[in-house]
PADO-824334 format. One record per residue: residue in three letters; x, y, z of N, C-alpha, C, O in turn. Coordinates in steps of 0.1 Angstrom, whole numbers, padded with zeros to 4 digits, always signed. Layout:
N
AlaXYZXYZXYZXYZ ...
% end
This chain:
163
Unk+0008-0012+0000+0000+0000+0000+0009+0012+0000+0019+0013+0007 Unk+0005+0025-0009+0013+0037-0010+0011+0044+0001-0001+0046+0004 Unk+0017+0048+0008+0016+0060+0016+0013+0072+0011+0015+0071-0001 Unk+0009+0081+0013+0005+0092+0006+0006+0105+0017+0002+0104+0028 Unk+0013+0119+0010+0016+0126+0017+0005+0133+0022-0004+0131+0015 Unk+0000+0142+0036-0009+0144+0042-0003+0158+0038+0007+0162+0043 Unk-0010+0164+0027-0008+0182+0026-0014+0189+0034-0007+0198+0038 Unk-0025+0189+0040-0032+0193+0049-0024+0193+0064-0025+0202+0072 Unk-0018+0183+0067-0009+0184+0080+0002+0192+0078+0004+0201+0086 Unk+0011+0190+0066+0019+0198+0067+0022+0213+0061+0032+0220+0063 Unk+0009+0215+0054+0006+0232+0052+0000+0237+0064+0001+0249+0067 Unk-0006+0228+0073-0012+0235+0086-0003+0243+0094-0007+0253+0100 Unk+0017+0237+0094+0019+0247+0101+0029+0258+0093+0040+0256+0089 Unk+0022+0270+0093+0022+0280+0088+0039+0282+0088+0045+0285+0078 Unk+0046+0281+0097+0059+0288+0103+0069+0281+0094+0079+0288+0091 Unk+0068+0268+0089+0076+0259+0082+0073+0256+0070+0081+0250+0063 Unk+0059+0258+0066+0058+0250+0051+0042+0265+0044+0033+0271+0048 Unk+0049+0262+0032+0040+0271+0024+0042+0282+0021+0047+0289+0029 Unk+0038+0289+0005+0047+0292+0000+0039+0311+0001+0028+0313+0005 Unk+0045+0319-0001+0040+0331+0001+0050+0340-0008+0060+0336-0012 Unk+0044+0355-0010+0049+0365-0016+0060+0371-0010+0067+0378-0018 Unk+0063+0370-0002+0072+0373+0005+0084+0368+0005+0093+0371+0012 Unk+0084+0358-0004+0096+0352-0007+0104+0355-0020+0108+0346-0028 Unk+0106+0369-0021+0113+0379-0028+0124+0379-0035+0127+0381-0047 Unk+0133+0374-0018+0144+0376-0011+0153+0365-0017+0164+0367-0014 Unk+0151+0355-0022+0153+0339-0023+0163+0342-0040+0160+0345-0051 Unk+0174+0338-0032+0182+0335-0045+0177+0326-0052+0169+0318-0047 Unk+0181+0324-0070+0168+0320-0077+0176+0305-0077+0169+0296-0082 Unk+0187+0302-0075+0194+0288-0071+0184+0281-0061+0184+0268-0063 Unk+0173+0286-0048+0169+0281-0041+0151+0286-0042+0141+0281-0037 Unk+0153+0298-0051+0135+0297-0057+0129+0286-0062+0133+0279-0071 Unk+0114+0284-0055+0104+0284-0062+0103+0281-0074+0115+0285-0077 Unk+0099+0277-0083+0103+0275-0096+0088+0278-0101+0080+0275-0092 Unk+0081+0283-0111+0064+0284-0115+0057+0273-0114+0062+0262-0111 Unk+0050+0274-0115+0038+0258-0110+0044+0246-0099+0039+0235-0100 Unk+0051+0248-0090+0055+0244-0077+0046+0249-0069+0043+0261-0067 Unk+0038+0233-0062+0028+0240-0053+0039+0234-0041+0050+0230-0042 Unk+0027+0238-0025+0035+0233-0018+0034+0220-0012+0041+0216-0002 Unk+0026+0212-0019+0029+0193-0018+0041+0192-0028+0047+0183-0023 Unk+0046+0194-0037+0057+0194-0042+0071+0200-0033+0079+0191-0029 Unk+0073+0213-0029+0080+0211-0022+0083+0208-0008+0094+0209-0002 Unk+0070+0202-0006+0069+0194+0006+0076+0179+0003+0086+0175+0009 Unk+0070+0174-0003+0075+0157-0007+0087+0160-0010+0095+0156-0002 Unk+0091+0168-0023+0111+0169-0025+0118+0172-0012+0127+0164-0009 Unk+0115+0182-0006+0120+0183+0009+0122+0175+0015+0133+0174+0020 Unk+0111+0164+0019+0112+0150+0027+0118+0140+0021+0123+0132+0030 Unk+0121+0137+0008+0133+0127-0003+0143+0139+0002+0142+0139+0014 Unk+0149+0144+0000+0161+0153+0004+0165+0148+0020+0176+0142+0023 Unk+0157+0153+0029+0157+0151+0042+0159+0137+0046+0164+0134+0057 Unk+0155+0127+0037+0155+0114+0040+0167+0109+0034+0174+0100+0039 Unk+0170+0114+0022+0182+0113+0016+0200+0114+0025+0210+0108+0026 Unk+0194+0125+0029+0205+0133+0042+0207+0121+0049+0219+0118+0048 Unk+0198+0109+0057+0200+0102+0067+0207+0092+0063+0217+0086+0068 Unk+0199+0089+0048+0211+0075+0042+0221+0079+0040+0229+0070+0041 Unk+0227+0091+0035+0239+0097+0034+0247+0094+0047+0258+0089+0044 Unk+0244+0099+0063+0244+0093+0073+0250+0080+0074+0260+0078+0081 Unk+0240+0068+0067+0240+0055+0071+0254+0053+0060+0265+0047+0060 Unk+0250+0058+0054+0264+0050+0044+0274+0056+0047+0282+0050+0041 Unk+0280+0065+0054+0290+0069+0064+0294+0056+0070+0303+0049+0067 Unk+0283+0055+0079+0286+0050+0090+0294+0036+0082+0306+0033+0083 Unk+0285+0029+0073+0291+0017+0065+0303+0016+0060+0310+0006+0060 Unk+0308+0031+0054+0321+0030+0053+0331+0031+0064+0343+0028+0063 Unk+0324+0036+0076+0336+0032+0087+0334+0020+0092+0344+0016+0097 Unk+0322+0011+0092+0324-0003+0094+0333-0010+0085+0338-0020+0089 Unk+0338-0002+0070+0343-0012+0065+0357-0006+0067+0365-0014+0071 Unk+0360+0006+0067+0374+0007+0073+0380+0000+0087+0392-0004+0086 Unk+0371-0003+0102+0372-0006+0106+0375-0022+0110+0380-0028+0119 Unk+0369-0026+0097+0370-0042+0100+0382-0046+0090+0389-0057+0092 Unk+0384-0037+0081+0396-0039+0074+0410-0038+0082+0418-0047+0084 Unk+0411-0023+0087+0424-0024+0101+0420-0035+0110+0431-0040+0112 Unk+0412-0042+0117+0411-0050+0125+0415-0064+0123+0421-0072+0131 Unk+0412-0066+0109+0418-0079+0103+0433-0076+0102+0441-0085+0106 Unk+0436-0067+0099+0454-0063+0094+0460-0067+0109+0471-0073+0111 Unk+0450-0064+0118+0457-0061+0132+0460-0078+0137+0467-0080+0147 Unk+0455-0085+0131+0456-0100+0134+0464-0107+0131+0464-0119+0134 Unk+0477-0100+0119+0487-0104+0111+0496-0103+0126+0504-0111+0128 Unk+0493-0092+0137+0504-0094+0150+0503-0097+0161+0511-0097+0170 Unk+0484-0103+0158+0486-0112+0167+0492-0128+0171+0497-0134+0180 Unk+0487-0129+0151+0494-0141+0148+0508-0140+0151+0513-0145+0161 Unk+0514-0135+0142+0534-0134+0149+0536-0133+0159+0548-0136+0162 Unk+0527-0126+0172+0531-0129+0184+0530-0140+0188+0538-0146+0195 Unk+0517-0146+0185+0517-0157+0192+0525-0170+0187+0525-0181+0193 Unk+0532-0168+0177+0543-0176+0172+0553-0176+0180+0558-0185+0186 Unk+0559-0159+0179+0569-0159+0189+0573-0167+0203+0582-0173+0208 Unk+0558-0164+0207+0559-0163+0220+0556-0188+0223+0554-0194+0233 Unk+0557-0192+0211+0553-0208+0207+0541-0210+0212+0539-0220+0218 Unk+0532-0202+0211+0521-0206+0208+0513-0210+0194+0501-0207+0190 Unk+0525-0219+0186+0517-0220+0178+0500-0225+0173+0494-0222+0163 Unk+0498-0230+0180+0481-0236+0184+0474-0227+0179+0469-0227+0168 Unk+0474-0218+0188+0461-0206+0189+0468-0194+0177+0459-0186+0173 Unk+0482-0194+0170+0488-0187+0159+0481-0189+0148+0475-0181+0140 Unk+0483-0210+0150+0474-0217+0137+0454-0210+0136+0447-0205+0127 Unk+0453-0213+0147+0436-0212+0149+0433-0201+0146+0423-0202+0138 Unk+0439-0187+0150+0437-0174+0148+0437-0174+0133+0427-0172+0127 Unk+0450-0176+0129+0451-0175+0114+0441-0182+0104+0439-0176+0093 Unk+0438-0191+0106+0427-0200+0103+0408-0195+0104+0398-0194+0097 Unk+0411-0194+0112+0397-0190+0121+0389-0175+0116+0378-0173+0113 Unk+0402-0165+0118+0398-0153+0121+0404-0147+0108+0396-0146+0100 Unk+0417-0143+0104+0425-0138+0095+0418-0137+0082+0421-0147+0075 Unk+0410-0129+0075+0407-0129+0063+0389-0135+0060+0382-0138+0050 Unk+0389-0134+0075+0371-0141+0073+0360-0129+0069+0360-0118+0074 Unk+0351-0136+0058+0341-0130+0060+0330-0117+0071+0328-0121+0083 Unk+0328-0109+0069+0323-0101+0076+0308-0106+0078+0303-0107+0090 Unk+0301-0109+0065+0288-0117+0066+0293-0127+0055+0303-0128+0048 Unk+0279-0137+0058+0283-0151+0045+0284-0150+0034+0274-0149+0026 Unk+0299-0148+0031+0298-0149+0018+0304-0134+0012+0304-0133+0000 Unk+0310-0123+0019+0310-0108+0016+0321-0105+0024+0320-0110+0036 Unk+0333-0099+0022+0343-0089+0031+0334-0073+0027+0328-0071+0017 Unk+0335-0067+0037+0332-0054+0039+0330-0046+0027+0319-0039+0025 Unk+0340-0046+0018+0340-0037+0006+0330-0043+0001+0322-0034-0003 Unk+0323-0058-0003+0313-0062-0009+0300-0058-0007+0290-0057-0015 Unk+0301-0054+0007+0284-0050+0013+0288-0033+0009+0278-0027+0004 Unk+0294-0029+0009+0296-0015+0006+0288-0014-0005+0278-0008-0006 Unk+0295-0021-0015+0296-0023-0035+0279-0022-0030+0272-0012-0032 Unk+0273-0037-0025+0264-0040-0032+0251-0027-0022+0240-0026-0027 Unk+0256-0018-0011+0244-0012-0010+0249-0001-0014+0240+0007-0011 Unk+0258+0005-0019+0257+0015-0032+0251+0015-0045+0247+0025-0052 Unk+0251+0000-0048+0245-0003-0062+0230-0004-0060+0223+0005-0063 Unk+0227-0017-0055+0213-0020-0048+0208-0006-0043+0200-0003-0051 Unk+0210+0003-0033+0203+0010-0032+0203+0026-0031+0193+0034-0032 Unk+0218+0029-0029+0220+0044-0022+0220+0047-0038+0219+0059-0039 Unk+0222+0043-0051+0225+0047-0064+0214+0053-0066+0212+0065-0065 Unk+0201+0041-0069+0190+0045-0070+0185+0054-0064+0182+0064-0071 Unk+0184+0053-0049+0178+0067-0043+0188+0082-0048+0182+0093-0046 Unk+0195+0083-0051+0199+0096-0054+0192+0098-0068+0185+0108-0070 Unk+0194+0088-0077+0190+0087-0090+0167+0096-0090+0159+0103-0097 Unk+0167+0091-0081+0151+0089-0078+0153+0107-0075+0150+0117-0082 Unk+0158+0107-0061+0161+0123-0058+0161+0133-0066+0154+0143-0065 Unk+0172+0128-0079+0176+0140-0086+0163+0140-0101+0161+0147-0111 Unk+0157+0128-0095+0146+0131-0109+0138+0135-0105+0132+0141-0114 Unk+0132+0136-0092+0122+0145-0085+0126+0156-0083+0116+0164-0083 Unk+0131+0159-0083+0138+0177-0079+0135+0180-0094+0124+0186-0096 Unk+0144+0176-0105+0142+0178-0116+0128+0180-0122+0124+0190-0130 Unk+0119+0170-0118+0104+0174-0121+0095+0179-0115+0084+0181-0121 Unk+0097+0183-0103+0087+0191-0089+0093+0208-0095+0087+0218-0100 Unk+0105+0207-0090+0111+0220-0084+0123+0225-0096+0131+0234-0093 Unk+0126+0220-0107+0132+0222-0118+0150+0220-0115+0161+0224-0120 Unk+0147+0211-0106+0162+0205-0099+0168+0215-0090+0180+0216-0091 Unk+0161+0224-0082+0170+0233-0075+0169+0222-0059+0160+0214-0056 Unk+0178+0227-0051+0178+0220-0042+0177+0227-0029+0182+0239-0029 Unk+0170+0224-0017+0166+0228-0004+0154+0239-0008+0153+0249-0002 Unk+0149+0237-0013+0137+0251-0021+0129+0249-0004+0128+0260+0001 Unk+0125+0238+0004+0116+0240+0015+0125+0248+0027+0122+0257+0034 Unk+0138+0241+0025+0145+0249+0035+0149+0263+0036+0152+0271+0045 Unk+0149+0264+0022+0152+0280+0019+0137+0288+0021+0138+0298+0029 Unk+0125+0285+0016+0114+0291+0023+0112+0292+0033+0106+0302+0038 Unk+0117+0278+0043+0119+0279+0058+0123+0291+0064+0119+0298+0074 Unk+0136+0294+0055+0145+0301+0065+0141+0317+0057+0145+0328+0062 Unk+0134+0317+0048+0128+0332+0047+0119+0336+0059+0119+0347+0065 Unk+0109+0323+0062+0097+0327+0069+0104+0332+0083+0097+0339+0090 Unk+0113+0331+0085+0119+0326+0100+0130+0339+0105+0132+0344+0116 Unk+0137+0343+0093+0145+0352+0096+0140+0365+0101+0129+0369+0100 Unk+0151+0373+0107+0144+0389+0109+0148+0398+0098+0159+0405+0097 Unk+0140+0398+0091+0145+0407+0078+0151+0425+0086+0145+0433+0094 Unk+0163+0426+0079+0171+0440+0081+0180+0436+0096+0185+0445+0102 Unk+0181+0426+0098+0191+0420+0110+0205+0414+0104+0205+0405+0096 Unk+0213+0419+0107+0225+0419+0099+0231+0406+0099+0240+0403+0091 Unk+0226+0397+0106+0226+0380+0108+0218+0377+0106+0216+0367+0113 Unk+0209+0379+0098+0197+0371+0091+0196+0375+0076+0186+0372+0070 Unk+0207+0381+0071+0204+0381+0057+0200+0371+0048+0203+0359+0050 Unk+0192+0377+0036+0189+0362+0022+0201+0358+0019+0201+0346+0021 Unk+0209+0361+0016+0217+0357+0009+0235+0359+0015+0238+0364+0026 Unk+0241+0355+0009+0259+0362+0015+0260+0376+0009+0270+0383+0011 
% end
């Protein structure tokens, strides 16, 4: 079942969403674009904003894979220690066991990277940039930038439109 955006909830609150004359001020990189209502820049805003998080997650993914990559490296000394020290047993086992294993079945780290860049963070940007392109004429943050019109103190020397 589709979800469907509730325009009514989120034009209700006046302070954050919806579009007005008064938005003058708005460099035209973050204008409005003609026939942009405000369920359009409402929905692009929320693919953007949701966008931002997996941006987040796939961070985070690439420090799991950095991290499991030095972690494995780091087992090349534990193995030679424990040679040194004749432990060969637990040298063998370590090396065996642990040294070069799988992260999940079947994937070292850069594989889960690959495959949720391909599989999914590709597409979602792909989807992003075709929505922006057909809502809002591909400009980007157009809700945030109305946000921060509504919001500012116009003639406050820290609240200017623009740099």
């Amino acid at each position: 079942m589709q979800k469907r955006l509730n325009v009514t909830a989120v034009t209700s609150r006046s302070r954050d969403v919806g579009y007005s004359a008064d938005m003058a001020d708005l460099d035209t990189a973050h204008a409005r674009p003609d026939g942009a209502s405000d369920a359009d820049v409402a929905a692009t805003g929320k693919l953007s904003e949701m966008l931002e998080r997996i941006e987040r997650a796939r961070g985070a993914l690439y420090e799991f894979h950095q991290l499991m990559g030095g972690a494995d490296a780091m087992l090349d000394d534990v193995v030679d220690s424990l040679r040194e020290a004749g432990r060969t047993e637990w040298a063998d086992r370590i090396g065996t066991e642990l040294v070069g294993r799988n992260a999940i079945e079947g994937r070292w780290s850069f594989q889960i990277v690959e495959e949720f860049d391909d599989g999914y963070y590709g597409p979602l940007k792909d989807t992003e940039r075709a929505l922006r392109e057909d809502l809002v004429g591909g400009r980007r943050h157009v809700f945030e930038a109305e946000m921060k019109e509504r919001r500012r103190t116009h003639g406050h020397p820290a609240h200017a439109a623009t740099p």
